[in-house]
Structure formats: structure tokens, C-alpha cells
N, C-alpha and C positions, 0 to 999 in steps of 0.2 A: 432649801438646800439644793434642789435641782436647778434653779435658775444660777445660783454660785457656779456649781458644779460645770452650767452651760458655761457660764463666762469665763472661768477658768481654760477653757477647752478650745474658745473659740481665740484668747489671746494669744495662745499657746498655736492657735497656727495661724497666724496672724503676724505673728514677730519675726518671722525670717523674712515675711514681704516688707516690715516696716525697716527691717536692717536693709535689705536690697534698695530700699527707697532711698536711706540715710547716706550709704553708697555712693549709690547716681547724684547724688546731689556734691557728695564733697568732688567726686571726680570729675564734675561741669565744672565746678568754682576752680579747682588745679588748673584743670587746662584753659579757663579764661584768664587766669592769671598768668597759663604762661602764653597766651596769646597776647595780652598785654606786653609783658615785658619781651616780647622777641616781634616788633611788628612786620610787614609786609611794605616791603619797600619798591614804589613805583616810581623810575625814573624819565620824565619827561624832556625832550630836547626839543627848544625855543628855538624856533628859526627865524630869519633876519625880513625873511618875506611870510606875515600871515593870509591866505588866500582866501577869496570868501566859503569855499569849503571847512579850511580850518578857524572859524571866528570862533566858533563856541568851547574850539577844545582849553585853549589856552587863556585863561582870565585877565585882563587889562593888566590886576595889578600884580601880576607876577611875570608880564611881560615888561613892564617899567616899573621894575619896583623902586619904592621908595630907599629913604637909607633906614629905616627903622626896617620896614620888611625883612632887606636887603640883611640887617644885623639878628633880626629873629631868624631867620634862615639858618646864617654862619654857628649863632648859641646851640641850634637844634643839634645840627650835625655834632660839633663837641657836644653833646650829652647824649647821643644816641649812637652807640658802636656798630650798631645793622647800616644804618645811615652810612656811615664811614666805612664799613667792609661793601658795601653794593654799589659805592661809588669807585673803591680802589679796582675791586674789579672788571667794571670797566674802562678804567685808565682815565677819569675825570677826575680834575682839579678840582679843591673843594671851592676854590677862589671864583670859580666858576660859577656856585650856585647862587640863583637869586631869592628863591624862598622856598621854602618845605611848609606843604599841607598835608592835616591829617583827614584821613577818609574817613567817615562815615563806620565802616568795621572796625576802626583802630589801625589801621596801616596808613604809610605815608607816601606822599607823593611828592616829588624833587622836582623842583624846575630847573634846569641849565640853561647857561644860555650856548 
């Protein structure tokens, strides 16, 4: 009876850490998902001279991209409204972009040319 009695006792405070736990958990997965769906839009502009300082920033194939790229790119932006508000705001064409990468975190990076 005394070991019931313990266990009884010790669930009993035990269970508002295991709600505090059940918590933290739903409220990571909310805000990953609204990380997900709102991502971090990085806008790069391609210039016509790469210098050997800038080789590494800008990758071949988003400096010539291909037409499939070139059409992965155009899709993203229509499906991605962030894409589309961080480009209006800076007064870029979308005509303009040649291909969108996603980072590493889940945010994307825009190449212009």
C-alpha cells in the first residue's frame, strides 16, 4: 500500500512538468510550420561583370541559367506570395528572375539578373 500510495504521489507531481513538456512541443511544431509556410526571402542581383572576389558568391547555374531553371524559377514565384511581395517591393520584375533557391533554414534566395 505504501509503494501505491508513493506512486500515486509522485505522478501527481509529475504531471504539470509532463503538460509543460506536451506544450513546448506543440508550440515548436506551430511555429515550424509557420516558418515553413512564411519563408525568408533573400534577394540577390547578378551582375554583368563577375570579379574574382565575387566567384563563389553566385553559382554558374543561376548565372546562365538554363530554360528549365529559368522556368523553375518563374513556377516558384507564382506559388510563393512572399516571393512576389519582396520582389514588388523592391521594384523588380519578375521577368527578371532567373532562378530561386531554397536555403538550408527554409527561406529562399532569388537571383536577378
Amino acid at each position: 500500500m505504501k509503494k501505491f500510495v508513493t506512486l500515486v504521489l509522485a505522478a501527481a507531481l509529475l504531471a504539470p512538468l509532463g503538460a509543460g513538456l506536451a506544450t513546448g512541443t506543440a508550440y515548436a511544431q506551430t511555429a515550424r510550420q509557420a516558418a515553413n509556410t512564411n519563408p525568408r526571402v533573400t534577394v540577390i542581383i547578378i551582375r554583368d561583370y563577375i570579379g574574382p572576389d565575387d566567384f563563389q558568391q553566385v553559382p554558374r547555374t543561376y548565372r546562365f541559367p538554363s530554360a528549365q531553371t529559368y522556368a523553375k524559377g518563374q513556377e516558384e514565384i507564382r506559388n510563393t506570395p512572399n516571393i512576389r511581395a519582396a520582389l514588388q517591393r523592391r521594384g523588380i520584375p519578375t521577368r527578371n528572375v532567373n532562378s530561386v533557391q531554397t536555403a538550408f533554414n527554409g527561406g529562399k534566395i532569388v537571383y536577378v539578373k
